[in-house]
C-alpha positions as CSV (number, residue, x, y, z in Angstrom):
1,X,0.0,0.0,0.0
2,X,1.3,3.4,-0.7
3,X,2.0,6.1,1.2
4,X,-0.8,8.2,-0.2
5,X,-3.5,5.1,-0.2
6,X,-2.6,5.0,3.4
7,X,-3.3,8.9,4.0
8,X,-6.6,8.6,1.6
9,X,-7.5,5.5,4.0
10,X,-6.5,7.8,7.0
11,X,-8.8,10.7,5.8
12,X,-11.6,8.9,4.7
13,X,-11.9,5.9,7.6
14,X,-13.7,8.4,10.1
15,X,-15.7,9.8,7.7
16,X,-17.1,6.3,6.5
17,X,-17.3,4.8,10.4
18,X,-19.4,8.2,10.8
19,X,-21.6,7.0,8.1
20,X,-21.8,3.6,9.4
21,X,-22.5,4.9,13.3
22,X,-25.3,6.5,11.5
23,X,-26.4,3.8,9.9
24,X,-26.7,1.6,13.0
25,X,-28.3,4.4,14.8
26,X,-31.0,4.1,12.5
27,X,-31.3,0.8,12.4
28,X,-31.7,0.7,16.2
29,X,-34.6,3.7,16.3
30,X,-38.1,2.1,15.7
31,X,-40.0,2.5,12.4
32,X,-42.3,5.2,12.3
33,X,-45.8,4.4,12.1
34,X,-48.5,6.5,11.1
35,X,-51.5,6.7,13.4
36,X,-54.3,4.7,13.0
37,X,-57.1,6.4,12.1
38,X,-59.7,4.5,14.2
39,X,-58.0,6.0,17.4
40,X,-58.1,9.5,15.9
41,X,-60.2,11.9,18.2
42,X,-64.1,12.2,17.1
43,X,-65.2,15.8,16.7
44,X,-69.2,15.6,18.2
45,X,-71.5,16.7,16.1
46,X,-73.7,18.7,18.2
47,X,-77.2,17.3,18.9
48,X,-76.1,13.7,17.9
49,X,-75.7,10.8,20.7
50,X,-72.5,9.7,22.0
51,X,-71.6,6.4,21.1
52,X,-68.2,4.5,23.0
53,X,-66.8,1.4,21.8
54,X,-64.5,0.0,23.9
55,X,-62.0,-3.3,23.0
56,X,-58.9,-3.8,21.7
57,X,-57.4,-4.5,18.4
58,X,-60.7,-6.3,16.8
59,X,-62.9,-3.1,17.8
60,X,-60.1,-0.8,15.8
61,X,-61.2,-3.3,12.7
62,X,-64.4,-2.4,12.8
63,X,-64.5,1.0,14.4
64,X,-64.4,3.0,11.0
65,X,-66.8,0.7,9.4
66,X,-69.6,1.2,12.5
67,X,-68.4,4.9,12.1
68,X,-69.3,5.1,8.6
69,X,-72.9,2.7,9.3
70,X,-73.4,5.3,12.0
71,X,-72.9,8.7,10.2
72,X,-75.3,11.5,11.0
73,X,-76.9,9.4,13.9
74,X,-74.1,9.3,16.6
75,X,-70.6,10.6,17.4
76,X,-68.4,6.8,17.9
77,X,-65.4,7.1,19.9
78,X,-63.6,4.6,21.4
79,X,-60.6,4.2,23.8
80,X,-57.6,1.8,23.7
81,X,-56.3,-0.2,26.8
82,X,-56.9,-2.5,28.8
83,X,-60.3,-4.6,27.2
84,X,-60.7,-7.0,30.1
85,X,-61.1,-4.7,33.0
86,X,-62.9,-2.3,30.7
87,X,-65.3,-4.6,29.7
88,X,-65.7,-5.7,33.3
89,X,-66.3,-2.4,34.4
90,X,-68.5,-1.1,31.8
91,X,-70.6,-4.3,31.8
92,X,-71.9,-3.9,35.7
93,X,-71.9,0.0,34.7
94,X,-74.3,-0.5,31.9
95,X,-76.2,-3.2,34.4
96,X,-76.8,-0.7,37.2
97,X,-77.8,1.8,34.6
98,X,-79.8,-0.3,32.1
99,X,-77.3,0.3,29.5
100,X,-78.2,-2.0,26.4
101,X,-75.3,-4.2,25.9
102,X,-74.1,-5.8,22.8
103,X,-71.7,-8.9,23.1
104,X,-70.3,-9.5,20.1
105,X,-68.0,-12.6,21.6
106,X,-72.0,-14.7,21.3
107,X,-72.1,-13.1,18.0
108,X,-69.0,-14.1,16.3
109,X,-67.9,-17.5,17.8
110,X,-70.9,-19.9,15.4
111,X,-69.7,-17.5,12.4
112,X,-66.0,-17.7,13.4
113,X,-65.0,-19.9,10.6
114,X,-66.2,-17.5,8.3
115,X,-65.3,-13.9,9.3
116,X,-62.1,-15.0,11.2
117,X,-58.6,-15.0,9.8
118,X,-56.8,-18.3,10.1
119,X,-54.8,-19.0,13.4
120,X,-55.5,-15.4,14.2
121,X,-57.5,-13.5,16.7
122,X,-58.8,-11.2,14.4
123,X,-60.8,-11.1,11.4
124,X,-60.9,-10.3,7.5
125,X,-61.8,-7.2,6.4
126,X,-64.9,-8.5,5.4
127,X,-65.6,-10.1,8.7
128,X,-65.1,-6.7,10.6
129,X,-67.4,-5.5,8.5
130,X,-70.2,-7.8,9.6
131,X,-69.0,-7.0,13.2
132,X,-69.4,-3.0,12.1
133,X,-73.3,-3.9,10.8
134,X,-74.3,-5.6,14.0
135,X,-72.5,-2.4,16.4
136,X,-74.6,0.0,14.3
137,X,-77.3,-2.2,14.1
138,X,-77.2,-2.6,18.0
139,X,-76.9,1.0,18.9
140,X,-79.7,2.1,16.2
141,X,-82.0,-0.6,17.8
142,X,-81.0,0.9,21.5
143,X,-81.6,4.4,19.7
144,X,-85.0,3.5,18.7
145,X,-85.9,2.7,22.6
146,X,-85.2,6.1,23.7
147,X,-87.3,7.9,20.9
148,X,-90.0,6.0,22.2
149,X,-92.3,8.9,23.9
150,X,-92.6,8.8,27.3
151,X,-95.0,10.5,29.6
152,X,-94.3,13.5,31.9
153,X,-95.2,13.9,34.8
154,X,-95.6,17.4,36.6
């Protein structure tokens, strides 16, 4: 090797680890992800009902869809976490308040084969979609009972 090879490799070693420290430092930070749109914030439109959906990655499946079934009839939000002890929760909630509730574990598990992805927990696009028609068809039946009129008393 020459003497000016040997400078060239001298100058140009730190500038090509720096590239390679660089490099790795990318390769370490995590991909970017953009956010999912089912866990954007809902703007209410006012005078329409508020609608929550609570679960966990099969809700955000279907969450656009029942959005979309449910458009000029109710604001859906939903909130991410923990679904267990939400569900928990909300179920004696919606007990103690008389809270229609719509399980859509008895719904899905005779049509499982059908809507479900293989060896997966969650389900085809087509099969969220099914899940989106029975939410808004759920919350449009349970919309239904409160128009009925009632009688005032004074």
């Amino acid at each position: 090797m020459t003497r000016t090879t040997r400078r060239l490799l001298v100058l140009l070693l730190p500038w090509l680890w720096g590239g390679f420290v660089s490099a790795a430092e990318l390769a370490q930070q995590p991909p970017q992800r953009r956010p999912n749109p089912a866990m954007a914030p809902v703007t209410d439109v006012a005078g329409l009902p508020r609608v929550l959906l609570i679960g966990d990655s099969i809700s955000i499946g279907y969450t656009l869809a029942t959005r979309e079934l449910l458009a000029g009839e109710g604001n859906v939000h939903r909130i991410p976490g923990d679904e267990v002890r939400y569900n928990a929760v909300a179920r004696e909630v919606m007990r103690e308040e008389g809270v229609a509730i719509d399980d859509l574990y008895t719904f899905a598990m005779p049509r499982l084969a059908e809507i479900g992805k293989p060896a997966d927990v969650h389900y085809t696009p087509e099969g969220s979609r099914k899940l989106a028609t029975q939410v808004a068809g759920s919350i449009e039946a349970a919309r239904k009972n409160l128009r009925q009129p009632t009688t005032e008393r004074r």
